[in-house]
Structure formats: structure tokens, C-alpha cells
C-alpha positions in Angstrom: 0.3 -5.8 20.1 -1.7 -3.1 18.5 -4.2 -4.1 15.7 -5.2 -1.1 13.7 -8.4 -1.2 11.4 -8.4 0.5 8.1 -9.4 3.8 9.0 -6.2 3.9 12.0 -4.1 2.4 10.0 -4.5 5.4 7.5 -4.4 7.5 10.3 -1.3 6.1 11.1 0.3 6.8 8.3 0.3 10.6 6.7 1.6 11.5 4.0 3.9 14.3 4.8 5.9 11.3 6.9 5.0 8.6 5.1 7.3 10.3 1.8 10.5 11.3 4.4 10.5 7.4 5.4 10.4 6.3 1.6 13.5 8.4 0.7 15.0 6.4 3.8 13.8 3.1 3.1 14.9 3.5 -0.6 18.8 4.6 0.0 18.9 2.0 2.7 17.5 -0.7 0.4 20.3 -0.1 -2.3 23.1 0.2 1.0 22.0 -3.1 2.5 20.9 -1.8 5.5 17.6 -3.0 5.2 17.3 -6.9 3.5 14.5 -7.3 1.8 14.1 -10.3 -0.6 12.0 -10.5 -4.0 8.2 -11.3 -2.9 7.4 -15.0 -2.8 4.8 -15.8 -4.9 2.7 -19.1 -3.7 -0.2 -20.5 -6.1 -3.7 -21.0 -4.7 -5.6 -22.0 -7.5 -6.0 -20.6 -11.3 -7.1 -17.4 -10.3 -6.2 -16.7 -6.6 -2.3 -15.9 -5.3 -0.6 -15.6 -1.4 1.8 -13.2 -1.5 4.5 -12.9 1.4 6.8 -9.8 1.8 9.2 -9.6 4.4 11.9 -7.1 5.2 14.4 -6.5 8.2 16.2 -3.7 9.7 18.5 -2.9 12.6 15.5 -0.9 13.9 12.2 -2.7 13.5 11.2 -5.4 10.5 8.0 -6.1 8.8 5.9 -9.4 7.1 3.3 -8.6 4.4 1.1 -11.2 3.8 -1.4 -10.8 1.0 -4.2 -12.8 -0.7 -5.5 -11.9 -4.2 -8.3 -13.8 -5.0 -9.8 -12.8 -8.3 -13.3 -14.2 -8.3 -14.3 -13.0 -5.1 -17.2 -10.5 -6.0 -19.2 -13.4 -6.4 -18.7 -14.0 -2.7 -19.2 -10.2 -2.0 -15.5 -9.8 -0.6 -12.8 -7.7 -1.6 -10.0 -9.2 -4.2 -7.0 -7.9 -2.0 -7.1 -8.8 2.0 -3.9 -9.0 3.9 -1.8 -7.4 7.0 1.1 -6.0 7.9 3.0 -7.0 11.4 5.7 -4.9 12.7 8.1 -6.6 14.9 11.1 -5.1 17.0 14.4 -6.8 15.1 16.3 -7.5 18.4 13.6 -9.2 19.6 10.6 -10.6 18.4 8.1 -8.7 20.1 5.4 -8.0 18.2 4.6 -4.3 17.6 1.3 -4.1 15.3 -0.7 -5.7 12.8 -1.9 -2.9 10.3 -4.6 -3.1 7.6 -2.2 -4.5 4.1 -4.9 -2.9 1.4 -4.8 0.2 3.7 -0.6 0.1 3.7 -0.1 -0.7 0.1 -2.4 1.8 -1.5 -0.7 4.7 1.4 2.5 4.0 0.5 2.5 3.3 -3.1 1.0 6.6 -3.7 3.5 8.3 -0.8 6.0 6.4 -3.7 4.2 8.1 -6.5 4.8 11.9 -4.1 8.3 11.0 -3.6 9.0 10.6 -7.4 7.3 13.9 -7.9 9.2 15.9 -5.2 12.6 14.6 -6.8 11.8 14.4 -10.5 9.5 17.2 -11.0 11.3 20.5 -11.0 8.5 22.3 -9.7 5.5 21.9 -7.3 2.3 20.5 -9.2 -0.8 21.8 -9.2 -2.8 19.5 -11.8 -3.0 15.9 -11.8 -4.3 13.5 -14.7 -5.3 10.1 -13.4 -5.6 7.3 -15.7 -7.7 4.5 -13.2 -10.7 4.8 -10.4 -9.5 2.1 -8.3 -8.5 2.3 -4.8 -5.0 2.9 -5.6 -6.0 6.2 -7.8 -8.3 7.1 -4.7 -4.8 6.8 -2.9 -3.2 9.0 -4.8 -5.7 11.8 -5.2 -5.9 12.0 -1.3 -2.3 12.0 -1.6 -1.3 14.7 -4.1 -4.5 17.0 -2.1 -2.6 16.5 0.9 1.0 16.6 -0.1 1.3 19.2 -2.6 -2.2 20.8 -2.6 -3.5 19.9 -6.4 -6.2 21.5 -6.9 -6.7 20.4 -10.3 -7.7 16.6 -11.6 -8.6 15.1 -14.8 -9.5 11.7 -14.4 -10.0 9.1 -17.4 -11.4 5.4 -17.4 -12.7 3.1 -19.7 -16.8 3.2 -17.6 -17.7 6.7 -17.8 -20.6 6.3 -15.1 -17.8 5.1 -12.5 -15.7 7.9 -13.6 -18.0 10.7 -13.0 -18.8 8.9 -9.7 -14.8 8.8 -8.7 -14.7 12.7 -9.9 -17.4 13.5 -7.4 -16.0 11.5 -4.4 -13.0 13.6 -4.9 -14.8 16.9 -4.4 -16.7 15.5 -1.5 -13.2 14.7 0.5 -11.5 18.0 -0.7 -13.8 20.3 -2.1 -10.9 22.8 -2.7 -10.4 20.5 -5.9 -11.7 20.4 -9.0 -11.8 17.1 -10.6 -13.4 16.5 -14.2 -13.9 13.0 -15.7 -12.0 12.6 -19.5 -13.4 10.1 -21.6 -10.7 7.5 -22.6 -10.4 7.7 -26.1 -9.7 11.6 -25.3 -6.2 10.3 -24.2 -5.4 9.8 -27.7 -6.6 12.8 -28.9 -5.7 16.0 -27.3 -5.3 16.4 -23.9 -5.4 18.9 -21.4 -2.3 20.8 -20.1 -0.9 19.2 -16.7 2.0 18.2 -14.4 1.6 15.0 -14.1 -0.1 11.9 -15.8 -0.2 8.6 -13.3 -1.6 5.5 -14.2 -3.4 3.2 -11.6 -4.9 0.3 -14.0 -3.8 -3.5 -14.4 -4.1 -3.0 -18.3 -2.5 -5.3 -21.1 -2.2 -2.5 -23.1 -0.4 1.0 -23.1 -2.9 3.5 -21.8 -0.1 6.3 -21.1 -0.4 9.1 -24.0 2.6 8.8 -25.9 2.3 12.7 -26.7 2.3 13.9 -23.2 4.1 17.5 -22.8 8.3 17.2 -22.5 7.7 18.9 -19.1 5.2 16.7 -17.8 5.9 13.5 -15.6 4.5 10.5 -16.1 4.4 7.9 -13.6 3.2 4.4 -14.0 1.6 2.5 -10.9 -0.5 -0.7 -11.9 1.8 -2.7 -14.6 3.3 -5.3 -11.7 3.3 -8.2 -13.8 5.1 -9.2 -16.8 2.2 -8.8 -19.2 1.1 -6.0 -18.1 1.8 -2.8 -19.6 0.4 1.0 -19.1 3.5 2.8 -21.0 4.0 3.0 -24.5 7.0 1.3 -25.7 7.7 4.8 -27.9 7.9 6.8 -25.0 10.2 4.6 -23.0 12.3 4.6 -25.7 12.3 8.4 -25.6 12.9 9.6 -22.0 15.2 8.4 -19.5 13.4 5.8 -17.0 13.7 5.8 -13.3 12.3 2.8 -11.2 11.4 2.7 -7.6 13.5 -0.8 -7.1 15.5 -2.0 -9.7 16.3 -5.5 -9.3 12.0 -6.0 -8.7 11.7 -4.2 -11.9 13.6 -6.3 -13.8 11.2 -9.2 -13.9 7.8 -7.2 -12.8 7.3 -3.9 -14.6 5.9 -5.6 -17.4 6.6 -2.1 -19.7 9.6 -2.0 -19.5 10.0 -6.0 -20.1 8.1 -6.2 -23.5 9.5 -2.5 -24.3 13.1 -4.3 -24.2 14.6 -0.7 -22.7 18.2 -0.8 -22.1 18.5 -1.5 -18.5 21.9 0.6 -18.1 20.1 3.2 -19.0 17.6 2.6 -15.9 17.9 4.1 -12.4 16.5 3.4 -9.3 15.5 6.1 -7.2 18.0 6.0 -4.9 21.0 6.7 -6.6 18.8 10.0 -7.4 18.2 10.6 -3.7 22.0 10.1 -2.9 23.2 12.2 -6.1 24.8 9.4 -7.6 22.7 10.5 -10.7 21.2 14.0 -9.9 17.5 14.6 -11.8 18.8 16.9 -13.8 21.3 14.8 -15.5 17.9 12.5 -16.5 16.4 14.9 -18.6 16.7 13.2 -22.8 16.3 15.5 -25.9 15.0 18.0 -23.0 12.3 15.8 -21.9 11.6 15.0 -18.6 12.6 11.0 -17.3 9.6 8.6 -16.9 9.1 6.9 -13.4 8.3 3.4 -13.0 7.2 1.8 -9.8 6.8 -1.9 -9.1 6.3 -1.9 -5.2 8.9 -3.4 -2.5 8.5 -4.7 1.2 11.1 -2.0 2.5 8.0 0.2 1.3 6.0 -1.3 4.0 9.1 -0.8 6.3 9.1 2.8 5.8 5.0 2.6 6.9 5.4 0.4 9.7 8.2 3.2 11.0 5.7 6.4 10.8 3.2 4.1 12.2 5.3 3.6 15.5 6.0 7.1 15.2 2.6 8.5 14.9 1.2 5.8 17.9 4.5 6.1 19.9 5.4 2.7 20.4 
């Protein structure tokens, strides 16, 4: 069995492949193909969580298994540690153990590229981030690398850590431009861009609600039920699209305390098999909203570029 570090895991996994095995992943999810069950949630004590995701193809399967423990900067360790173990289906054998930090944050934000590609009628070229955590790192690596964005704006609530963030972007891409926004500036007015993506575990909206009709928002970090980064005024507005809709039901924590109409929600892949074409999500000429809660068939998807990439 291979076991991959952080830095092969992420070179495991690139981006250009990473979003071709998500558009997979995601039709075969809503087919059946793949079975993946909600994530198990298992208690460790008030402020610490073990989190196991399995899913199974024909071709290969995958287990996640994650700890969160909350209060471990005081023991100078990360919050999130976990792996990923691929497995051929017919058998058993163990393929790899990848980095799970290193997974999620790739193919959440390879998520994130493949709701831009089909919802975004254009190519982007300038990114707002709302977050400097490793997920937002993710996804500025991600939209550098995928579509070329040249352009960032990047707002948080600690303005030091933000310039900080803006400056690591330039020093791994220095074709982009990145530029820290103070926070309160989302309120007020902001600048002109493609598309706004929140990375944050807020309890509060911190999506504009007056973002442009031809921008796409996308919100990342509001996985829990009391956890919210869009503004109940702009769900109510556009159409919504979701990354997995039965997950989203009881985890995107916006669109829970927003009380949207869920018929009027679509999952991804009904968009990827035509079933409801992007176009046909625009509202009052506005572009639809996308919504993404995370699924194990998402770590699928990586564990089959990974076996690609090393050729198992």
C-alpha cells in the first residue's frame, strides 16, 4: 500500500483531473452507481468529533476517517487530522492511504471549479474570497491553476492575517494580484468580480447580499446546521444549486434557517446530465447561487486521479 504525505498527496491530485472525476462522481452518485451513505458522526467529547465517510464503486472504494478536535492549539496540533484509504472493490486490497486535510481542501475547492465551469457562463478572471483558512488557500491554488485568475480580493475579520494570506498568494503565483478588503467593506461597496466564495465557519451571513446579477456566489464553510455564510435575502432571490442534495438537506445550515423551498433546489448533477440545463437557473436574470456541503463520493473521485496520476 502506498502512503502518500501531504505534499504527494497534492501532487496526486491536480486540478485539471481532479474537476473531470467530480462531474463523474456526481452523476454516478445521483444514478446509484456509486453508494455512499450520509457521514457518521461519533461524539468524542464537548468539543472534539470522529467523522467516518465511506463510499463504494464497481471500480475502487474509499473510507475517510476524520478527527476534529477543537481545542487542540493548546497542544500545538492541527484541529483537522485524518486519511483517506483507497481499496480495490472486488477485493480488498488495499491501494493507498492519502493525507484527509490534504484530500478534502483539493477536492472541495476542485467542487468549487466544477460549479464555476458549469454555472458561470464565461471563464473567470477575478476571484473575491471571503476566509484565509486552508480551504481558501485551496481554492486560490485552485482557480490560479484551473482557470488562470489573475485577480483576488480577499476579506476577513483579522486584517494582519489577511494581508499575510494576500502575500502568500503572490509568492506561489506571482502572475496574481491579490489585495486584502477589510470586512466591513463587504457591506459597502465592492469591487467588480466573477465570483464571490466563502471559506469561513460563521454563524452569521457574511455573503454580500448586493453582489452583481452576473456574479456567482458560491458558499463553502456553512456544513452545520447553525452555520450560515448566505444571506437568507439572496437565497430567496436566485435559484440554488447544491453539490449533494439529500446532505444538504440537514447540513447547509443556510439554506436550513433560510427555509428555501427545496423543490426549487438542484443538485449538480441533474445540471451535468441536462436534466436542468444552467441556463434554465437563471431568476429575474440573475445568476443561481451554489451551495456545497461536501460528500465521500468527493473523495472517490480523488482517490481515482490519485491511482491515475501514480499508476496503480
Amino acid at each position: 500500500m502506498h502512503i502518500l504525505d501531504p505534499h504527494q498527496s497534492a501532487q496526486a491530485l491536480p486540478y485539471a483531473a481532479l474537476v473531470d472525476a467530480l462531474a463523474r462522481a456526481a452523476q454516478e452518485l445521483a444514478s446509484g452507481a456509486i453508494r455512499a451513505p450520509e457521514r457518521q458522526v461519533v461524539p468524542i467529547d464537548a468539543a472534539s468529533v470522529l467523522l467516518g465517510m465511506p463510499a463504494i464503486a464497481e471500480d475502487l472504494s474509499v473510507t475517510k476517517l476524520i478527527t476534529v478536535h477543537a481545542d487542540n492549539a493548546r497542544h500545538h496540533l492541527p484541529a483537522i487530522q485524518g486519511e483517506v484509504i483507497a481499496f480495490d472493490t472486488h477485493t480488498g486490497r488495499r491501494l493507498a492511504l492519502m493525507d484527509g486535510p490534504t484530500v478534502t481542501g483539493r477536492r472541495t475547492a476542485a467542487m468549487s471549479m466544477l460549479g464555476i465551469r458549469t454555472l458561470l457562463p464565461r471563464r473567470p478572471q477575478s476571484a473575491l474570497l471571503i476566509g484565509t483558512g486552508a480551504q481558501a488557500a485551496a481554492h486560490a491554488d485552485a482557480l490560479v491553476e484551473y482557470f488562470g485568475v489573475s485577480q483576488f480580493w480577499v476579506a476577513a475579520r483579522d486584517l494582519d492575517r489577511t494581508q499575510a494570506f494576500c502575500r502568500a498568494i503572490s509568492e506561489r503565483h506571482p502572475q496574481a494580484v491579490a489585495s486584502p478588503l477589510p470586512a466591513r467593506m463587504l457591506q459597502e461597496e465592492l469591487p467588480r468580480t466573477d465570483v464571490v466564495i466563502a471559506m469561513t465557519t460563521s454563524r452569521v451571513a457574511v455573503i454580500p447580499e448586493g453582489i452583481a446579477p452576473d456574479t456567482l456566489a458560491i458558499g463553502v464553510g456553512a456544513f452545520k446546521p447553525d452555520m450560515v455564510e448566505f444571506p437568507a435575502t439572496l437565497l430567496h432571490a436566485r435559484r440554488i444549486v447544491v453539490d449533494d442534495l439529500p446532505g444538504s438537506h440537514h447540513e447547509a445550515g443556510d439554506l436550513i434557517q433560510a427555509k428555501v423551498d427545496w423543490a426549487q433546489v438542484v443538485g449538480i448533477a441533474d445540471v451535468l446530465a441536462g436534466k436542468a440545463p444552467a441556463t434554465t437557473l437563471h431568476k429575474d436574470g440573475a445568476l443561481p447561487v451554489f451551495k456545497t456541503v461536501g460528500q465521500a463520493s468527493w473523495d472517490l473521485a480523488a482517490a481515482r486521479v490519485m491511482r491515475q496520476t501514480l499508476g496503480l
